[in-house]
C-alpha angles and dihedrals in degrees: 000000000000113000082236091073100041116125153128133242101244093053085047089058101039106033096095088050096054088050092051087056098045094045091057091043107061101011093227105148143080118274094228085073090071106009107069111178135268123257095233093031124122126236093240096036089051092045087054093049093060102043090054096035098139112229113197112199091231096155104045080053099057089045095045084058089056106040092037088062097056094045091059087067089048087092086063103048111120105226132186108191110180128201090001123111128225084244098055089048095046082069125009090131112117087247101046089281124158125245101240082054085046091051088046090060088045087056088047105048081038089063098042100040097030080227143036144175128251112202114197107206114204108231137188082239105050108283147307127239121222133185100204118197115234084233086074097045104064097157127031127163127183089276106028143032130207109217129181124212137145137261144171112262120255124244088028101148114236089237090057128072111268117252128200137201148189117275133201111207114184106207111203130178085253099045142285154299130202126197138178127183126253129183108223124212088274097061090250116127115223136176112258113187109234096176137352131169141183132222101224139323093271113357124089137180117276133199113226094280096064094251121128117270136158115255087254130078145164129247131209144193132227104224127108102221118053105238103204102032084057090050097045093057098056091045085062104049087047088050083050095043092043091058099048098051077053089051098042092055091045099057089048102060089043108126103180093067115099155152118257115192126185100045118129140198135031102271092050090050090045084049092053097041079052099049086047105048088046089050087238100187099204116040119174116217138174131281098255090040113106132201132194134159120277109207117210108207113258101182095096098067096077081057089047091053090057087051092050089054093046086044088062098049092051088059093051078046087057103046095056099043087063098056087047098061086040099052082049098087092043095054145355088215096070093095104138130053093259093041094050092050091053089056105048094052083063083052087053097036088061091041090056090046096052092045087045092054090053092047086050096046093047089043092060093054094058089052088054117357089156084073103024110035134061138337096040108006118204106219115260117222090196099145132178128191113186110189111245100202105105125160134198128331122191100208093194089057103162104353082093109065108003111053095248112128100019104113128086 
């Protein structure tokens, strides 16, 4: 089986969800997607519609709250970081990122995906830390882990445009192997190795238990509702909802949409439903042919905005309701909304810890595997202690007084 097709289950069922949540995160995708066009609806209305679709980042809001909140007790975590230097943790990022901004991305992918990946890249220099999406990693067994990323085709000349293409690296505890397709003369895809390394003749990465294990993991959380995939879906019905009501109003007040009567054939009604849908200010038709205005009722969009509004209290609903049942399992006394939130960032705060002790263990490997990794593993004394006494969080924050938050 190609490496293309390669997947688990549990990446099949969830990978829509995890775009979902991606797409309302960072707002990175073409309205079109999510915004099809009205029936009555003109071309350059519709085009207009799309390019000014207000897209309010709803979602990376809710999650900033959260994981704000948490970040605001980094400062007292308590960190025992080994063999590591100040210098190689001011910037073990791949782009030169501290780890305490590193740690921040980590909070955040935790909260939309309800998991992530951390991939520790051995460097001449120490290590790189790296928050991988579950969208890049589609296939993972005990010993090795199948992550996706991008690179610029080989053989490209200077004086052509560069063009890139999708890679398939296979971490394993001893090193690493990266593929990319190619189509051969016959039509037939194989793997070409593009790149590939070791860490070291005999040495190789271990987990805490001293078993073999490749320098990148995934991390889960406990909770039983996925925060941010909830959240992410009712962003999205509220953008869609948003922009109906837009398009609804539009097309409205549209005064340029009418009945003609007295057109015949098919080639002059095809001329005229043309004319219409492309908003064409000026049709010729022919002498018997008659136009008058056609009025769309517009008396429904002051019940849509109430819909709309409803609409965005049922996503702060949502949102609570999620940490609830979360904070649930951790205690019976998070019965109201402030109560739940601060228990689940305990929940999250053991979760990082947990996560934190495996990137430090792994980051000290790469500073010295030849000691500390496999065959014969020193013990590591990395340690992290998160606080667990959170309080309340208003999710909501300012959304509520001020104006801020209110749009869709």
């Amino acid at each position: 089986m190609s490496l293309k097709d390669a997947q688990n289950h549990h990446y099949r069922e969830q990978k829509s969800e995890w775009q979902t949540a991606r797409r309302m995160f960072t707002g990175d995708f073409s309205p079109k997607q999510l915004l099809p066009r009205g029936p009555y609806e003109a071309t350059l209305a519709y085009e207009k519609r799309i390019k000014i679709a207000d897209f309010h980042r709803h979602t990376a809001i809710l999650i900033g709250r959260l994981s704000g909140s948490l970040m605001q007790r980094e400062a007292g975590v308590e960190r025992t970081v080994g063999q590591l230097t100040p210098s190689l943790m001011a910037s073990i990022g791949p782009e030169g990122e501290s780890y305490r901004q590193q740690l921040s991305v980590l909070i955040d992918s935790l909260l939309l995906y309800n998991e992530c990946w951390v991939w520790v890249n051995p460097t001449p220099n120490g290590a790189e830390m790296h928050v991988v999406s579950p969208l890049q990693v589609p296939r993972w067994k005990d010993d090795s882990v199948l992550m996706l990323g991008t690179a610029s085709k080989p053989g490209v000349p200077i004086d052509q445009p560069e063009e890139t293409d999708t890679t398939y690296t296979v971490h394993r505890p001893t090193g690493y192997q990266t593929y990319m397709i190619r189509t051969n003369n016959a039509g037939k895809e194989k793997r070409v190795e593009v790149d590939s390394g070791s860490y070291g003749d005999e040495a190789f990465f271990v987990d805490e238990n001293g078993r073999p294990a490749p320098p990148i993991f995934r991390i889960r959380m406990p909770w039983k509702s996925p925060f941010g995939l909830s959240v992410a879906e009712s962003h999205q019905q509220l953008y869609k909802m948003r922009n109906e009501l837009d398009m609804g109003s539009t097309s409205g007040l549209n005064s340029s949409i009418a009945t003609v009567t007295g057109v015949s054939g098919d080639e002059q009604e095809q001329k005229v439903v043309k004319a219409m849908k492309n908003g064409d200010q000026l049709v010729f038709l022919p002498d018997e042919a008659e136009m008058e205005p056609f009025e769309l009722s517009t008396g429904n969009i002051e019940a849509a905005e109430a819909r709309l509004q409803a609409k965005r209290e049922d996503m702060y609903r949502t949102a609570y309701a999620n940490l609830e049942e979360s904070a649930q399992s951790a205690t019976a006394a998070a019965v109201n909304r402030g109560e739940s939130v601060g228990a689940a960032l305990s929940q999250l705060a053991g979760t990082v810890e947990s996560a934190e002790e495996t990137i430090l263990r792994f980051v000290e490997q790469s500073v010295n595997i030849q000691d500390l990794g496999g065959p014969m593993p020193q013990e590591s004394d990395v340690s992290v202690d998160w606080p667990r006494d959170f309080q309340q969080v208003d999710l909501q924050g300012d959304s509520q007084g001020n104006g801020q938050g209110q749009g869709d």
